[in-house]
VOMAR-835757 format. One record per residue (C-alpha): x, y, z. Coordinates in steps of 0.5 Angstrom, whole numbers. Example, Ala and Ser with C-alpha at 12.3 -4.5 7.8 and 13.67 -1.06 7.14 Angstrom:
BEGIN
((25 -9 16))
((27 -2 14))
This chain:
BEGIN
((0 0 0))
((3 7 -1))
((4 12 3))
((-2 16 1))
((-6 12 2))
((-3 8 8))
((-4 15 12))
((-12 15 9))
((-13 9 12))
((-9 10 19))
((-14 17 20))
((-20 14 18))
((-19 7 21))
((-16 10 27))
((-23 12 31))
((-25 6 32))
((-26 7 38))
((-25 1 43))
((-28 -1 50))
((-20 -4 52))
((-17 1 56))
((-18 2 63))
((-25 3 67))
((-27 7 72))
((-31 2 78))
((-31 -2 72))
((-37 1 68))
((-35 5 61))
((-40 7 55))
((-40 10 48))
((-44 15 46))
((-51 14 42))
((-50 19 35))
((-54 24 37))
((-51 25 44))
((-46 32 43))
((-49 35 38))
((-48 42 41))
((-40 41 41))
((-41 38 34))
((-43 44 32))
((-37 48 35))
((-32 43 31))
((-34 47 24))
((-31 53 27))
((-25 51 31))
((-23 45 27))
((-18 48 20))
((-20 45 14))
((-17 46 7))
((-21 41 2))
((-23 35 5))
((-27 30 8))
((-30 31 16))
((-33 26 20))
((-36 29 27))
((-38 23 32))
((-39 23 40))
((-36 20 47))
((-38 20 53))
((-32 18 58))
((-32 17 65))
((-27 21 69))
((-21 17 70))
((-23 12 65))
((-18 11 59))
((-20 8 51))
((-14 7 46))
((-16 9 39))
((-16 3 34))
((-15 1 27))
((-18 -4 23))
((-12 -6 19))
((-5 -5 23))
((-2 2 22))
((3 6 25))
((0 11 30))
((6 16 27))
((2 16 21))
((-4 21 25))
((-3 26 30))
((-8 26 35))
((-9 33 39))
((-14 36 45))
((-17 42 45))
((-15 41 53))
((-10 36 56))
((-13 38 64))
((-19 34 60))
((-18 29 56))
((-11 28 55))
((-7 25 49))
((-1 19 48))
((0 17 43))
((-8 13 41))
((-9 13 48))
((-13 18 51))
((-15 19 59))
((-21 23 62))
((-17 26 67))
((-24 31 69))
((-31 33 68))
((-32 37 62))
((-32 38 55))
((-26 37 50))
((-25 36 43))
((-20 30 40))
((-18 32 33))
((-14 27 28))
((-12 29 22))
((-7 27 16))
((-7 29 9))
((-7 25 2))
((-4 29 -4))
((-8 36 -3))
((-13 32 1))
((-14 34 9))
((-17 27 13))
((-20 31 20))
((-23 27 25))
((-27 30 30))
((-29 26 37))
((-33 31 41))
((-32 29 48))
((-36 29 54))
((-33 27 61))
((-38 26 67))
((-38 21 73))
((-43 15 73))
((-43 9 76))
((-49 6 73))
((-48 7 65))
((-44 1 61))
((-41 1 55))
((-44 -1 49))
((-43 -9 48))
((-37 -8 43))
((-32 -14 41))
((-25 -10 37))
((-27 -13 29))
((-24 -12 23))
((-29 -8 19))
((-28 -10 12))
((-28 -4 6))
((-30 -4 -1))
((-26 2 -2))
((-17 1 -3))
((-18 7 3))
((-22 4 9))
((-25 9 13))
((-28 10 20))
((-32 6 24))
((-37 7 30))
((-40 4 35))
((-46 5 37))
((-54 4 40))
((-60 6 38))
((-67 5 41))
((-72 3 37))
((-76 8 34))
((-70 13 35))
((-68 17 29))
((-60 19 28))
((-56 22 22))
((-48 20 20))
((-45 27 20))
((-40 27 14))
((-38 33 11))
((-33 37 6))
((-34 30 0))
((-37 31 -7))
((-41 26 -6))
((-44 21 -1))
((-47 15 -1))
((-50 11 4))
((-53 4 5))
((-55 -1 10))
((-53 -8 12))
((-60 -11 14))
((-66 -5 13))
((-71 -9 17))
((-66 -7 23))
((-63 0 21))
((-66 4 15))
((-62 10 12))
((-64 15 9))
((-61 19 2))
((-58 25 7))
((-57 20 12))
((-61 20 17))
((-61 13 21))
((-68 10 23))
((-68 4 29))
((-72 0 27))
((-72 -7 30))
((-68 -10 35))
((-62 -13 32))
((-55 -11 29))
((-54 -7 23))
((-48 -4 18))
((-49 3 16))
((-45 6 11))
((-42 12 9))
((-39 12 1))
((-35 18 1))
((-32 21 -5))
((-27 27 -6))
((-23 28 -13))
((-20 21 -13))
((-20 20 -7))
((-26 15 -4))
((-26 12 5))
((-33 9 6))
((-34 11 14))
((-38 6 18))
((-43 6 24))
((-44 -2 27))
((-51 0 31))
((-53 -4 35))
((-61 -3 36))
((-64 -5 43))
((-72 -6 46))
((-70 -2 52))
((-64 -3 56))
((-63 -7 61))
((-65 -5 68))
((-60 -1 72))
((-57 -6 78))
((-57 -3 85))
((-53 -8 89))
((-56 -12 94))
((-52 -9 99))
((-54 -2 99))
((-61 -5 98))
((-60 -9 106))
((-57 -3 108))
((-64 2 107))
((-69 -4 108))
((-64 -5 115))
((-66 2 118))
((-72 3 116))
((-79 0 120))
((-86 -3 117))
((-92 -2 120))
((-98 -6 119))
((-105 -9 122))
((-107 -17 119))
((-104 -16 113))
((-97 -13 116))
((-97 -19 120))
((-97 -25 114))
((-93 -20 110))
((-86 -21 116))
((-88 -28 117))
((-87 -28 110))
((-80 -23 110))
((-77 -28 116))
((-79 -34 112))
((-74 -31 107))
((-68 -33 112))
((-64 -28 117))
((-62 -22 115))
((-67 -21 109))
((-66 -14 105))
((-63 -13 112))
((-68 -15 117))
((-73 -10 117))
((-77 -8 124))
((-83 -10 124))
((-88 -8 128))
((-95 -11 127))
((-101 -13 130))
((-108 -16 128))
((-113 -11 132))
((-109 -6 130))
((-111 0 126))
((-111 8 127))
((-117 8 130))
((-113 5 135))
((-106 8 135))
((-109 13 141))
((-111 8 146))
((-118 9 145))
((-120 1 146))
((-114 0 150))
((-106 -1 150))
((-108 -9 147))
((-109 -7 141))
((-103 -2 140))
((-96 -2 138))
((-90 -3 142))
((-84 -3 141))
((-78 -5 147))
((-81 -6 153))
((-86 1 151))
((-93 1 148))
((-95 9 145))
((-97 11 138))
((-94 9 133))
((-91 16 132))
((-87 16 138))
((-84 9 137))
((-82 11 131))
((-78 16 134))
((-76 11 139))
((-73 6 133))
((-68 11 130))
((-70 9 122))
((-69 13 118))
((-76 11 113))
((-82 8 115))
((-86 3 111))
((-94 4 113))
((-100 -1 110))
((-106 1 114))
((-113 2 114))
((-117 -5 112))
((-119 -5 120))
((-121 2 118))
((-126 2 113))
((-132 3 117))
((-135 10 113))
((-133 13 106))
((-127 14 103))
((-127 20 105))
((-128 21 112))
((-123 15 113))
((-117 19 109))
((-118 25 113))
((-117 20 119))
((-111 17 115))
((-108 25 114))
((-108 26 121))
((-104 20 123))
((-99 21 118))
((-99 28 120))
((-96 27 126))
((-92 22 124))
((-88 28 120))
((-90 31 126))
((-86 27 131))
((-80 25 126))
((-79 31 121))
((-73 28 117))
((-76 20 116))
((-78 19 110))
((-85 16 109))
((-88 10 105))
((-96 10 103))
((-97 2 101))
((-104 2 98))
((-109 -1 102))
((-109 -8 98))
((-116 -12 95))
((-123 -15 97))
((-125 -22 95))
((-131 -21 91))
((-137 -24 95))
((-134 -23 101))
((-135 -15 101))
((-138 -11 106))
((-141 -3 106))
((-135 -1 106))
((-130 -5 106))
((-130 -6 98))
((-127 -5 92))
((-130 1 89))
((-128 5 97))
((-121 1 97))
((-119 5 90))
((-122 12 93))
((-119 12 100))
((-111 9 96))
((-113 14 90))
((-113 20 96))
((-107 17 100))
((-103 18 92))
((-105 25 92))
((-104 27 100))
((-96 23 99))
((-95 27 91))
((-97 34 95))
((-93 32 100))
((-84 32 101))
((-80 27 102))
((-87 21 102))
((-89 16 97))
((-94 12 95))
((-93 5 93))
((-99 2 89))
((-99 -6 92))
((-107 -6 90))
((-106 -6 82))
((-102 -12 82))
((-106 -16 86))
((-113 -14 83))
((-116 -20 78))
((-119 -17 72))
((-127 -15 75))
((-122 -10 80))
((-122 -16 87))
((-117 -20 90))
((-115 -25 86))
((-116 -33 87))
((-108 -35 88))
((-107 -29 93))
((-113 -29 97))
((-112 -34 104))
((-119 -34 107))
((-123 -32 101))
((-122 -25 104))
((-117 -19 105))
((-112 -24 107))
((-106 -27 104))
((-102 -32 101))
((-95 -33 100))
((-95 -31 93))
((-98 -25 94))
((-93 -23 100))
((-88 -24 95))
((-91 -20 90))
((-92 -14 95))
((-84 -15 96))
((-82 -14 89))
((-86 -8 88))
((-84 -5 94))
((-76 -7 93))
((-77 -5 86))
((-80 3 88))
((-74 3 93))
((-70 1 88))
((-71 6 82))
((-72 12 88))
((-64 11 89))
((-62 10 82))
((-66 16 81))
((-63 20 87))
((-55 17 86))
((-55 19 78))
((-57 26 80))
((-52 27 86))
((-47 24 81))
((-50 29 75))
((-49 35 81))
((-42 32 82))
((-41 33 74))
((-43 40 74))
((-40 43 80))
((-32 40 77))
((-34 42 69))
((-38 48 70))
((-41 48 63))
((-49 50 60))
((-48 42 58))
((-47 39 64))
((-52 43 69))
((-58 42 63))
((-56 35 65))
((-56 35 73))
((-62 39 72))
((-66 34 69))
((-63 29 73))
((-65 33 79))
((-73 33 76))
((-74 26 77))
((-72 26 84))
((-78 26 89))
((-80 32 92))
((-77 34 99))
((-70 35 103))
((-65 31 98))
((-68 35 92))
((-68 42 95))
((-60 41 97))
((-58 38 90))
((-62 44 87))
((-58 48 92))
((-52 46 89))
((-52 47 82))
((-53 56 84))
């Protein structure tokens, strides 16, 4: 091969951009297409072009993570040179590149073929994350039609999600698809995830008589998988928090200790069957209250006395003797002196759960279980740090009653499949809360080290989905 084309290849091969450099906590990730528009718009104007082909692509590092730029044929490096727009960013050996901090930098290889510039830019976005993974890549050899091969990308699209390939400065460009039932492109080259699967898309690019096909391996996905909070932290929150219950509550901690000791922690329990708000003041008598080390009080003043940091409440069934809403405004009253008790405990509604049909009663049925959950819903979505969990959907067969395989008594009370159900839901809502609340602080991290409009915008929507209440307002805080 001459030496012509030796340095088009090297340039154009040289952004294959690998998952085999270091990690940090193990986690890497490149960037969807779309990701880094912004800064691909400011490439125009700072990078130098003759004449000559440009190809304008993304990546998002993680700080401290490195990535080697690689080749699709065996070149020598001293054939391009690789630059950063800022080394205290994104430094530069060699085809090796580090994120040294949070920011934004531009990494630009450029060679030249006769008259011809080959200019490669990667807009680069570092943050912190421990969630994120790469995209599923194996180092290939990508085969060309063309004596000049040309650069290749990995990346991932969901379906129904659009993109383009950006290439400017040729004559003419020719694009083309692998598998169009997985990934269509356009004339102009707009790409179209269509179905999972994978695909080949290139770009055909010819600029006098020089042509480089640049190629973009898609991996197109239903939904990514979910996010993995480990069992550790999961044991951790649960083990300081209390749930508190009536009947329900007791068949829900036999079923929690069956699952072996110390299961998501070992939560205290404290639940009893003749127990329900009505009865937390003592009004019948300290046989049905709660007690907690030796002391029987309203459970506002245990709670206080346990130390948790979060309470998980299933109440009301024992309750229900008027309409839903005199019972929700006794379950306001209760609640409000849990706040009131434990300002910074974070509290969790759990829906009341169905009735059997053919055993409801005037007011122990269905229709006023949906009215008193869809009024404790609205009470927790108006108040700080309090959630709702709905455990009462799952468990509904399609006339709106408790199912036939969750029910133990043809009744309200339940079975062990229905235990399981209400825990998974319950693990579940806890576990999104924190992937929720660690992305944010992380994002809020990113920016407070980068400083850039990109990296706020970023922790502001990160922020946005956190539940309202003390953690939202001191990250909010933060980002002034």
């Amino acid at each position: 091969m001459s030496m012509k084309y030796r340095a088009l290849a090297a340039l154009t091969c040289a952004l294959l951009l690998t998952g085999c450099g270091k990690t940090i906590e193990g986690q890497s990730r490149l960037s969807p297409l779309n990701s880094g528009d912004a800064a691909a718009e400011s490439v125009q104007s700072e990078a130098e072009v003759s004449t000559g082909i440009t190809r304008t692509s993304s990546l998002s590092l993680f700080k401290g993570e490195s990535r080697t730029l690689d080749f699709t044929a065996v070149q020598s490096p001293a054939d391009i040179t690789v630059t950063s727009s800022d080394e205290s960013i994104v430094s530069v050996n060699g085809l090796e590149v580090t994120a040294k901090k949070c920011g934004d930098a531009i990494l630009t290889a450029a060679a030249k073929v006769g008259d011809v510039d080959l200019i490669t830019t990667v807009n680069v976005t570092v943050s912190i994350s421990r969630f994120d993974e790469s995209i599923d890549y194996t180092p290939q050899q990508i085969t060309s039609a063309e004596s000049a091969p040309g650069y290749v990308q990995h990346s991932a699209l969901k379906i129904g999600s659009t993109d383009s390939i950006a290439v400017q400065g040729a004559d003419e460009v020719v694009y083309s698809s692998s598998d169009p039932a997985v990934a269509a492109v356009s004339e102009s080259g707009e790409i179209e995830a269509v179905a999972a699967g994978d695909a080949e898309i290139t770009a055909k690019a010819t600029l006098g008589d020089v042509t480089a096909e640049y190629k973009t391996v898609l991996n197109v996905y239903k939904s990514k998988p979910a996010t993995k909070i480990p069992q550790a932290e999961l044991d951790e929150y649960f083990g300081s928090s209390v749930f508190v219950g009536c009947s329900l509550g007791v068949g829900h901690q036999l079923y929690l200790e069956s699952q072996g000791e110390n299961y998501l922690g070992g939560p205290l329990y404290l639940a009893l069957s003749s127990y329900g708000i009505y009865n937390d003041g003592g009004i019948n008598g300290s046989d049905y209250q709660l007690s907690y080390n030796g002391k029987t009080a309203p459970v506002r003043e245990l709670l206080k006395d346990t130390g948790a940091k979060a309470v998980f409440i299933n109440l009301g069934t024992n309750d229900m003797y008027g309409d839903a809403e005199g019972v929700g405004e006794t379950f306001k009253e209760y609640i409000a002196g849990i706040r009131e008790e434990n300002p910074d405990m974070l509290i969790y509604i759990e829906a009341l759960t169905p009735v059997y049909i053919g055993s409801e009663t005037e007011y122990l049925n269905n229709e006023n279980v949906d009215k008193l959950n869809s009024i404790l819903k609205e009470y927790c979505d108006s108040n700080p740090d309090m959630y709702y969990i709905d455990i009462n959907s799952i468990m509904k067969n399609d006339a709106g009653g408790l199912k036939d395989e969750y029910t133990s008594d043809s009744y309200v009370h339940l079975t062990n499949e229905a235990n399981e159900a209400w825990t998974k839901k319950v693990v579940n809502f806890v576990k999104n809360q924190l992937v929720y609340e660690e992305r944010a602080e992380e994002a809020v991290e990113t920016y407070e080290e980068a400083g850039t409009e990109t990296a706020l915008a970023a922790a502001q929507a990160a922020i946005e989905k956190v539940g309202d209440g003390a953690l939202k307002v001191q990250l909010t805080a933060r980002l002034s």
